[in-house]
N, C-alpha and C positions, 0 to 999 in steps of 0.2 A: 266267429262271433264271440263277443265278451262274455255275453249273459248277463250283463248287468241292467240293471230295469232305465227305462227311460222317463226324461223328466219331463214333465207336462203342463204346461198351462193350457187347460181346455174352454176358461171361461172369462174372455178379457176384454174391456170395454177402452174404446179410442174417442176421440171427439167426433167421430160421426155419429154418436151417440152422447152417453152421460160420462165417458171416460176423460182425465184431462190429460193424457197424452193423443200426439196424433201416428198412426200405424207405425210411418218411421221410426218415431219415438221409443214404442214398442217395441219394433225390433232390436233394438240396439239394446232396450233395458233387458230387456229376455235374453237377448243375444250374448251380450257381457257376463251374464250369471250365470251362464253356465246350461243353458236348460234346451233341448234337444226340439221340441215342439211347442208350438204357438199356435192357437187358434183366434181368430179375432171371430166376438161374437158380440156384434153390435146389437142393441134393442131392435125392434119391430113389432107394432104394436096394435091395438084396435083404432078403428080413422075412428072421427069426431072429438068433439071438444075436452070432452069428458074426459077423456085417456088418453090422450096424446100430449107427450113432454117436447115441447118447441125444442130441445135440442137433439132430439131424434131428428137423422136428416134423411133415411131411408125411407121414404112413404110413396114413391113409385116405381113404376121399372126402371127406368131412366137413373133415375139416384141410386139404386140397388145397382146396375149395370157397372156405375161410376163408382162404386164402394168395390165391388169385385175387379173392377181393373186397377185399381189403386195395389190392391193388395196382390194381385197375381205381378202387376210391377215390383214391389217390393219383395216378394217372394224370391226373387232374384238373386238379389241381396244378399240377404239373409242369409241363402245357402253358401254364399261366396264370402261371406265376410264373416259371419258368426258359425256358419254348419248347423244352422236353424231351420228346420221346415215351417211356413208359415203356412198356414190353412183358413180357409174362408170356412164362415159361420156366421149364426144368427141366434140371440137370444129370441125365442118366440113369447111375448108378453102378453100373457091376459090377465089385466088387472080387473079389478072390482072393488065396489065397497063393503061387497060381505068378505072377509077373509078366507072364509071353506068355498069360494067359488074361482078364487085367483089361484092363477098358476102359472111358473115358467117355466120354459127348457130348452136348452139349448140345442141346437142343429149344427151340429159337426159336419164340415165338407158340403153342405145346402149351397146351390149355385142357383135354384130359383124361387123368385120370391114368393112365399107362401102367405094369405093373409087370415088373421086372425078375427073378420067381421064373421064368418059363417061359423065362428066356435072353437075353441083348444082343439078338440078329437078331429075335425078338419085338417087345423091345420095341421098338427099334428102326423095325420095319413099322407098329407099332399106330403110334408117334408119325409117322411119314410119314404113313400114312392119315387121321391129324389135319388133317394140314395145315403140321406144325411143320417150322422148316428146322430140317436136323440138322448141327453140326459134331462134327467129332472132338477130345476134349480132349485135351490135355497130351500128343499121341502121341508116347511116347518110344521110340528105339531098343530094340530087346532089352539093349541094355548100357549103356546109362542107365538104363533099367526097373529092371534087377535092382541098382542102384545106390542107388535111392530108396525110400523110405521108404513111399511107396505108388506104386508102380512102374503106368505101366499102357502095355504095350508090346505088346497084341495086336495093336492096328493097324497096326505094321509088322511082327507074325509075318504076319498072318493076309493081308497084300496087297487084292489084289480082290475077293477074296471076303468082305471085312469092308467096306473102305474105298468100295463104290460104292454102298452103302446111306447114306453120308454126303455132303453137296452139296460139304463144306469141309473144312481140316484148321486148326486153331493152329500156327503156322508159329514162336511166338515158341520153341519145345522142339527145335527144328533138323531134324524130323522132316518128311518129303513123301514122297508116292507114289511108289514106286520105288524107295527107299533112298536119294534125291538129298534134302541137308543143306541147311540155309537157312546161308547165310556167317554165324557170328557174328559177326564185325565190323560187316555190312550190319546186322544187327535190334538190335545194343544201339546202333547209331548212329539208325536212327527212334529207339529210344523215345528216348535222349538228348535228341535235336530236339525233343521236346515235354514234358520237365522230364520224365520220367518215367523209370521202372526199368523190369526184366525181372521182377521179384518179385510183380508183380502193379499192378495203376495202383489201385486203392480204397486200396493202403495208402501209396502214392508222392502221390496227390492228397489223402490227410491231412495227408501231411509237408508237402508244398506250402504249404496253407492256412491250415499254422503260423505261416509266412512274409507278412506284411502284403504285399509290394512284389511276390512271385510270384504272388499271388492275383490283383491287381488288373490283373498283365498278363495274365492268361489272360482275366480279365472283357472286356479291350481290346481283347484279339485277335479275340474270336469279336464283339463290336462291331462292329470293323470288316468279317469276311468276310461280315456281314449286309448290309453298306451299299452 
């Protein structure tokens, strides 16, 4: 083995959700950069009117069935053409209009569909019970939260008693256990180091691969950490 660390997209949204790429798509943009693992982690969210975004297309078993055979299709691929493992996942959404009450997190490897009518810590449990690892998304402070536009800031209202039913947190939103901030300066200097933003890498690894001369050096790079 190399020992060199592995690259990861854990948290990537396709057009079976709010993503504008479709999985293929993904694969091959992930696939060309160089990056080792892919997780597609489509929205899923509370039913009714309220909080459901029409281009969420996951809302039954049957569409969830047909999300997971898309992707274990493609996973094929992936391995064969890029050396990409792709992984089935779900962003688990509970929005709100108060900010300290919304939260998400994603489910790494989740192959059933879990719903989020009966509560976050539900879902939450069903998806651990799965087998899914669960991160916390976008945990923003309570005054970032209430700052954005979909604010979701319960996991640093709500502390340990939210935050230890998740293995992980996203660190790129400056948020960690305990009210301790990740250095801005330290996390927009990673992504810099690897041509990327803070806005998200699916739309930074587009920009990228507009660029003939950045494409071909990420193709290079992961060339050589193979060899």
């Amino acid at each position: 083995m190399s020992g060199r660390p592995l690259l990861c997209e854990l948290h990537a949204h396709s057009t079976w959700s709010d993503g504008d790429l479709s999985i293929p798509e993904l694969v091959d943009l992930y696939g060309t950069s160089g990056f080792d693992v892919l997780c597609v982690t489509d929205h899923v969210g509370r039913s009714g009117g309220t909080w459901h975004d029409p281009r969420w297309r996951i809302t039954n078993a049957q569409a969830f069935s047909d999300y997971l055979a898309e992707i274990e299709q493609e996973a094929w691929r992936a391995e064969v053409e890029h050396g990409l493992l792709l992984v089935p996942g779900l962003e688990l959404t509970y929005d709100d209009v108060d900010p300290a009450l919304a939260a998400h997190a994603v489910a790494i490897g989740l192959r059933t569909l879990v719903s989020l009518d009966d509560g976050l810590e539900s879902a939450l449990g069903a998806a651990r019970a799965d087998g899914a690892a669960l991160i916390a998304a976008h945990p923003y402070s309570p005054d970032d939260a209430a700052a954005t536009a979909r604010g979701t800031g319960r996991w640093a209202v709500a502390g340990h008693a939210l935050s230890g039913l998740a293995g992980a947190a996203e660190l790129t939103y400056g948020w960690i256990d305990e009210g301790r901030r990740a250095d801005p300066a330290d996390r927009n200097r990673w992504w810099r180091n690897r041509g990327l933003d803070n806005r998200g890498s699916t739309r930074a690894l587009r920009r990228r691969q507009r660029s003939p001369d950045r494409s071909r050096g990420v193709r290079s790079d992961r060339d050589r950490r193979r060899r």
